[in-house]
C-alpha positions in Angstrom: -16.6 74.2 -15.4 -12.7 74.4 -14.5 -11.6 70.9 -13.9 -9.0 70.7 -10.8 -6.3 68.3 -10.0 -5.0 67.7 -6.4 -2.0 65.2 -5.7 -1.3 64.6 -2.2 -4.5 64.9 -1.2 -4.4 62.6 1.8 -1.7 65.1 3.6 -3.0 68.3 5.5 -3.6 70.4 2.7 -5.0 68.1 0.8 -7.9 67.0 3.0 -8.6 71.4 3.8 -9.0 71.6 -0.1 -11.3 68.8 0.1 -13.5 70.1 3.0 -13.8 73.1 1.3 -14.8 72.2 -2.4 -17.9 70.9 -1.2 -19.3 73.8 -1.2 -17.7 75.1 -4.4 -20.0 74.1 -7.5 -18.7 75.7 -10.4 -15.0 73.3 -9.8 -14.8 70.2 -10.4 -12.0 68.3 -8.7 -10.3 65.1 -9.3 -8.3 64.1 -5.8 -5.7 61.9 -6.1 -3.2 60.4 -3.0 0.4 60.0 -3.3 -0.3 56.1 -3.6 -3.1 56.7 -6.0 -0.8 58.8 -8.3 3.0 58.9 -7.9 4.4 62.1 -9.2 7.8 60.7 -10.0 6.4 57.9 -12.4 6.4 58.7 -15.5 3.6 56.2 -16.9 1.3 57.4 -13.9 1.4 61.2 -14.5 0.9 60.2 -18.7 -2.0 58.1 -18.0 -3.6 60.5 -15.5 -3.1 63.6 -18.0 -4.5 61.6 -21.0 -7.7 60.9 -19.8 -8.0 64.0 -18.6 -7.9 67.9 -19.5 -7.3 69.8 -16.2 -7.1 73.6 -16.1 -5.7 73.6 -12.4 -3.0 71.0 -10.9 -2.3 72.1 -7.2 0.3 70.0 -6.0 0.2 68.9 -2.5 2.1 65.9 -2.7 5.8 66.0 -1.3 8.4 64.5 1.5 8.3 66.4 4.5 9.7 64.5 7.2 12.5 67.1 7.9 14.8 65.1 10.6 14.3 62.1 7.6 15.0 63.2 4.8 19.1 63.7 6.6 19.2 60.0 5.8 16.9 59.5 3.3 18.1 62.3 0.2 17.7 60.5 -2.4 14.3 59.7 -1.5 13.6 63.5 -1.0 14.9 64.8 -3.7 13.0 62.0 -5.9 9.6 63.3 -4.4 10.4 66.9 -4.3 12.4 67.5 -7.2 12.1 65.0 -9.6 8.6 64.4 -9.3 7.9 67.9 -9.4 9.5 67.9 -12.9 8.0 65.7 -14.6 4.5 67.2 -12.9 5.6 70.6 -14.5 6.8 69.0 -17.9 2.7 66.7 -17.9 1.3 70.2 -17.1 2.8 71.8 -19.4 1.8 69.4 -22.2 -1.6 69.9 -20.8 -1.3 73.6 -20.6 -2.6 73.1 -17.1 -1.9 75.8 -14.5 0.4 74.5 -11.6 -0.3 75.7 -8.1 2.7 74.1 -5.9 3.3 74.3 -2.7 6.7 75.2 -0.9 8.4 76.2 2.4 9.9 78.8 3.9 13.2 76.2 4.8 14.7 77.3 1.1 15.9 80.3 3.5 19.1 79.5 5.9 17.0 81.8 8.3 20.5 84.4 9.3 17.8 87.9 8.6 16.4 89.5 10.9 13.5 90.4 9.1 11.0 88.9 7.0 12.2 87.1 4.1 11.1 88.4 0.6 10.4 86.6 -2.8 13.0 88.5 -4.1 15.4 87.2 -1.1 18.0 84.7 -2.3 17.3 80.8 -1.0 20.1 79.2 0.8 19.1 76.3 2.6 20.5 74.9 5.2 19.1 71.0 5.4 18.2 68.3 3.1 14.3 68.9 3.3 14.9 72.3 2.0 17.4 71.7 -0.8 14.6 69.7 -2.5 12.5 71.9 -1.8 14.1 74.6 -3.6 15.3 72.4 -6.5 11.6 71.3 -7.4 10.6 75.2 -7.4 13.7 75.8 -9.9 12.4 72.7 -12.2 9.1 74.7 -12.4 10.9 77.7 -13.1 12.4 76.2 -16.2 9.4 74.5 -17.9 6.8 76.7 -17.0 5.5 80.4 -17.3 2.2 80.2 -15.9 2.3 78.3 -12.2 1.9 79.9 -8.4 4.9 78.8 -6.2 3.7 79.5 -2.6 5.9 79.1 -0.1 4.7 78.6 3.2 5.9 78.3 6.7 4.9 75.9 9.8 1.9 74.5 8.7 -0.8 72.6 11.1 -4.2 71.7 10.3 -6.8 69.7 12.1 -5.5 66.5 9.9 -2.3 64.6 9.4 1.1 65.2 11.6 2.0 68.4 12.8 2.9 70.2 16.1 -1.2 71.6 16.6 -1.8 67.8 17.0 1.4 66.7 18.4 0.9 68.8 21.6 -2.3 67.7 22.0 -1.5 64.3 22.2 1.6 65.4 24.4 -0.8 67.5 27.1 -2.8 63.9 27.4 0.1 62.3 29.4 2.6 64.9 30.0 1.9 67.7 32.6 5.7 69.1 31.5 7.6 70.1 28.2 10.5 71.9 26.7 10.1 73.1 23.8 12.4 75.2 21.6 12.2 79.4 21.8 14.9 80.5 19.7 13.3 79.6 16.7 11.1 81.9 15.0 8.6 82.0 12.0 4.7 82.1 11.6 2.0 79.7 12.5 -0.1 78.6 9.2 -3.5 77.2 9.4 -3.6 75.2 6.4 -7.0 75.8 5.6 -6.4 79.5 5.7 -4.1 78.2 2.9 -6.8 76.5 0.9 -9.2 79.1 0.8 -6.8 81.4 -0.3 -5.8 79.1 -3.4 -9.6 78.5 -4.4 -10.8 81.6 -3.6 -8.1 84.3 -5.1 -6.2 82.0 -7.6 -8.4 79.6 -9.2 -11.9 81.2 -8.8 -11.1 84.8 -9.7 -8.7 83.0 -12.3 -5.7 85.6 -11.2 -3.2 85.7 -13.8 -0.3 87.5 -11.8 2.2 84.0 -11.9 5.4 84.0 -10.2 6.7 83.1 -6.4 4.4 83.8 -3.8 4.9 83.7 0.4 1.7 83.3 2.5 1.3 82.1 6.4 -1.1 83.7 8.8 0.2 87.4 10.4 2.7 87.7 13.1 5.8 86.1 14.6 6.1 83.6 16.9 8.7 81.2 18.7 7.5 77.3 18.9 7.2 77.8 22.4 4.9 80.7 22.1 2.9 78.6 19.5 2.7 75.8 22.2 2.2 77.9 24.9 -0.7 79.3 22.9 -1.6 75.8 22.0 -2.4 75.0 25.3 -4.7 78.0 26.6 -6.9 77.7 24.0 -7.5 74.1 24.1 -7.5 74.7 28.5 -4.8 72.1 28.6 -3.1 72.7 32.3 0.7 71.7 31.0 4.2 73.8 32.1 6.2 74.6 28.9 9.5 75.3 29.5 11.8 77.8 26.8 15.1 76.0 25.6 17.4 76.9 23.3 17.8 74.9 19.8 21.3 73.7 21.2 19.4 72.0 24.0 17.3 69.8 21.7 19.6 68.3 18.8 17.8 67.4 15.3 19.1 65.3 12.3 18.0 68.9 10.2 19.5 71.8 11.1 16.7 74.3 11.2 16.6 78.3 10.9 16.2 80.2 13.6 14.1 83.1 12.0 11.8 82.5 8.5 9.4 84.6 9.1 8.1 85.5 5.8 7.3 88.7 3.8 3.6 88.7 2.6 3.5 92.0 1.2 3.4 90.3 -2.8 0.6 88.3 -2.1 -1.5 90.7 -0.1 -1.3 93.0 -2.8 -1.4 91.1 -5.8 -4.4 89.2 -4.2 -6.4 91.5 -2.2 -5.4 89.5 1.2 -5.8 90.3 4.5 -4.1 87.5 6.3 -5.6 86.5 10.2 -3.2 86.8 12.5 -1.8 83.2 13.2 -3.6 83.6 17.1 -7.2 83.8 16.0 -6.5 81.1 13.5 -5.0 78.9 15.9 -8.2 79.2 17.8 -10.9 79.0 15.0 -8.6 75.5 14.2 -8.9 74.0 17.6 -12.6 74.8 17.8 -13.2 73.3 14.6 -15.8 71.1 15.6 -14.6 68.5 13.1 -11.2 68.3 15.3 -9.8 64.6 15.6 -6.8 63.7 17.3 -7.5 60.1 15.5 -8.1 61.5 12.3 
């Protein structure tokens, strides 16, 4: 029985994987939150990969608080960096495969088209230089690991815009929200099954960098807009321009990424990001308290 290690499992992705390994029998997994085990202690990640063997590690822990991590760098880069190190350097000691999770902000979003793995990173804000730096760390120490880079994720759990305009459409009958930004809505458990479906239970072998969302393109006020009718919420969303709306992060305005790697190398056929917007908010486990 593969044996399967999950950091950060108290974050979005984290609790998905957990929903779904229930009903996986032949993996065993060992979840651990980021207060539970810190990546960027040294004695924790030793301790943890002592007592056990683990053929899987998939990393979900990480700072992610974009507008943040402007004033907070060192504390980003400590979490997404440097704790991603000395992950990679423990599972590579272990010879334990790392799955880690990363973003499409390691682009500075000037294309026009969908970004590629083979596309050169330039990013444009503090969240996304970490970012990039703890994927270059794995690149170093390790030859078997799956990067996946990801874009605009939103589950039914933790903070992200799904459950931030819900909570807005309970007081608000009005918003702006910003339309010249564009990328792809991912439904993080999409994102879950993928990694315990085609990477760890078909035990895939084809390592390297790796970009996944759900299909399409979409602006954040589509996504609201979309938000909305499907969860018949009776709320006007006005289009503004990023200029209009100031952030401590400069953000790209187009990251939409390429998928054709992973669809190929792992038999994918990614929903588009509308029907899994849907199947999220009629989840019938969907909490805004949660």
């Amino acid at each position: 029985m593969k044996k399967i290690l999950v950091t950060g499992c108290n974050g979005q992705l984290g609790h998905c994987i957990r929903e779904l390994s229930g009903g996986i029998k032949e993996l065993d997994f060992i979840f651990k939150s980021s207060s539970e085990l810190d990546i960027t202690s040294e004695i924790k990640m030793q301790e943890i990969f002592i007592s056990e063997n683990f053929d899987y590690c998939i990393n979900c822990a990480a700072y992610t608080k974009v507008d943040l991590a402007e004033n907070e760098q060192d504390k980003a880069f400590e979490i997404n960096a440097e704790g991603v190190r000395i992950l990679s350097e423990y599972c590579k000691k272990g010879k334990t495969i790392l799955i880690h999770i990363s973003t499409d902000f390691v682009f500075d979003g000037t294309k026009t088209s969908p970004y590629t793995e083979n596309d050169i990173p330039k990013p444009i804000n503090t969240y996304g230089k970490s970012k990039l730096k703890g994927e270059l760390y794995i690149n170093q120490i390790l030859q078997e690991y799956f990067i996946i880079r990801t874009s605009w994720l939103y589950s039914e759990y933790g903070h992200n815009f799904l459950r931030t305009m819900l909570r807005i459409s309970e007081n608000k009958t009005e918003i702006d929200v910003v339309s010249d930004q564009f990328g792809t809505p991912t439904y993080a458990k999409d994102l879950a099954e993928i990694i315990l479906s085609k990477i760890i239970i078909e035990e895939n072998k084809k390592f390297g960098i790796y970009h996944f969302s759900n299909d399409g393109i979409a602006s954040w006020y589509d996504f609201a807009k979309t938000i909305f009718e499907f969860s018949n919420k009776k709320i006007s969303v006005n289009a503004i321009d990023s200029i209009a709306y100031p952030t401590s992060a400069t953000r790209p305005l187009y990251s939409v990424l390429d998928k054709s790697k992973i669809k190929g190398c792992l038999h994918l056929n990614p929903l588009n990001w509308k029907n899994s917007l849907k199947r999220a908010i009629l989840n019938s486990t969907f909490k805004l308290n949660t």
